[in-house]
N, C-alpha and C positions, 0 to 999 in steps of 0.2 A: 784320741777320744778317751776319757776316763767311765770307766764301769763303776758305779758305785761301790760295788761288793768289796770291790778292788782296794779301794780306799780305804774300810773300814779293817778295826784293826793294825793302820800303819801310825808307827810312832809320829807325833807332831813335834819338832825341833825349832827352835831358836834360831834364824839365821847367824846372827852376829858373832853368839855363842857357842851352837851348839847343842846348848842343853835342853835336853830331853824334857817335853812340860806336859807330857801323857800320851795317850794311843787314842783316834780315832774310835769312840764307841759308836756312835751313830749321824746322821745329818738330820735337819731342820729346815723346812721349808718353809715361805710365808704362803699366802689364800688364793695366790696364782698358781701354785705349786714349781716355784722359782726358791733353787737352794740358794737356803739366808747364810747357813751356818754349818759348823760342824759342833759335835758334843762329844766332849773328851770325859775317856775316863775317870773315876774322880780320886780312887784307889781308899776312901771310904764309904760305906754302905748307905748309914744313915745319914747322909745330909740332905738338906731339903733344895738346898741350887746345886747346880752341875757345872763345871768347867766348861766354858762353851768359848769358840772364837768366829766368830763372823765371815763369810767366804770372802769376802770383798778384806781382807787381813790376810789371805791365802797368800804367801810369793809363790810358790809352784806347790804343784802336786803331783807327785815326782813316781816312781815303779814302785821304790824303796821306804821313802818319806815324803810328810808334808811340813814345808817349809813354812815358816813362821817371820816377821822382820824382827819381833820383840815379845817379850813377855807380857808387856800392855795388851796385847793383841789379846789373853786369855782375860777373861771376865764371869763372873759368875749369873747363870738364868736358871729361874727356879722352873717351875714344870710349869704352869699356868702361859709363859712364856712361847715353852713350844710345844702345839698344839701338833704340828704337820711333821710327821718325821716318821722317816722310812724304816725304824724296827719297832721304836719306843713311844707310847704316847697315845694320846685319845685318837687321832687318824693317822693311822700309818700307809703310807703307800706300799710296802711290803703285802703281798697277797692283794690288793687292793683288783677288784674284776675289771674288765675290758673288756665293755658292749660297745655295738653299732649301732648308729639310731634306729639300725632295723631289728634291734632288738640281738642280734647273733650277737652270742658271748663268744669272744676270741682267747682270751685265756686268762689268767690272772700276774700279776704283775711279780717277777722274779726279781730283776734288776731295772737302773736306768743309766743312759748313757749320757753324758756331757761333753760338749769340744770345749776342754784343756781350760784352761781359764779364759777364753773368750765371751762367755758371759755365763748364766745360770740359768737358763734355759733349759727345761729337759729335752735333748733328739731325738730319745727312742727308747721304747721300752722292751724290755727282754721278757718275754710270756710263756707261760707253763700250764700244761693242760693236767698236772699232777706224776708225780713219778714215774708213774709206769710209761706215760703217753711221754714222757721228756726219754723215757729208756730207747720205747720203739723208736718215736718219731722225731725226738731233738725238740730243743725248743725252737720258740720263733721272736723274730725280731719284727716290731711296727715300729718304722719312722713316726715321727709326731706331723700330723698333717702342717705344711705350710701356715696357715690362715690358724694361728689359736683361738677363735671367736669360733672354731666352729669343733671345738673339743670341749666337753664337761666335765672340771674334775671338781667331782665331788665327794662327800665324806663315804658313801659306800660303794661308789661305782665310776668309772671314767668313760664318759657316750667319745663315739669318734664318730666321725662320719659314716654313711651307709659306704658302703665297698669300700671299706680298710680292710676287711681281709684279702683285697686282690693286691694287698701292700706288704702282708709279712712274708716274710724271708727265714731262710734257715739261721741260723745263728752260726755262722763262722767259725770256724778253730782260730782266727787271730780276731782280737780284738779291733785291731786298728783295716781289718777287710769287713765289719762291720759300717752298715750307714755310709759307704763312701757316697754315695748319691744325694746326702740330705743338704 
């Protein structure tokens, strides 16, 4: 299972070559909240597009690196582009809150979880009730309900089902003992 956080920040390489074509700054989602893309650093300040490569151009996404087939695979998107991304942007899923339809706020959203390159689906979100309550109590893990027709993700808030909280979980010291059940 890949953790976003994890991703960010890992060099993106050139399979064929090798060569190093930037670092993971952030990911991109489209209006389903299905990651489209990754956006690479651009290693200048003022330009108005960003280095960006498409997930579906991902060959693996590896501990260390993310693999690349070709340097084609890098393209440039300006900001208008990507609206949905989890640090940068008009809606970020980073902090983004996690209500129930019964209105219980569950926490806000730290990380998300994805199985490998199997599709872009997000399976679970990693929640945090703020510092202190991640000190005492750890955070916590919600699978994404089965059924996404009955999940709202929207620009300020994500509704889940009523009784998702009888669904979060501690969040695991191994990543991959995270979600085995989804």
């Amino acid at each position: 299972m890949i953790k976003l956080q994890h991703v960010i920040g890992l060099p993106v390489l050139e399979l064929q070559s090798g060569k190093q074509v930037g670092h993971v700054k952030d990911a991109w989602f489209d209006e389903h909240w299905q990651l489209t893309g990754i956006v690479l650093d651009a290693g200048r300040r003022f330009l108005t597009a960003m280095k960006s490569v498409l997930w579906t151009d991902v060959v693996k996404c590896g501990d260390d690196a993310v693999l690349i087939a070709s340097i084609a695979a890098v393209s440039h998107a300006g900001k208008a582009d990507v609206r949905r991304s989890f640090h940068n942007g008009p809606v970020r899923l980073k902090d983004l809150m996690v209500v129930t339809a019964d209105g219980e706020q569950l926490g806000r959203v730290s990380d998300v979880y994805f199985n490998d390159l199997q599709g872009t689906q997000i399976v679970g979100y990693e929640l945090t009730d703020g510092f202190i309550a991640d000190i005492m109590d750890g955070r916590k893990w919600l699978p994404v309900p089965k059924d996404p027709d009955t999940v709202t993700l929207g620009n300020d808030a994500i509704i889940v089902p009523a009784g998702s909280e009888l669904l979060l979980e501690p969040v695991a010291a191994s990543d991959s003992d995270i979600g085995r059940n989804v």
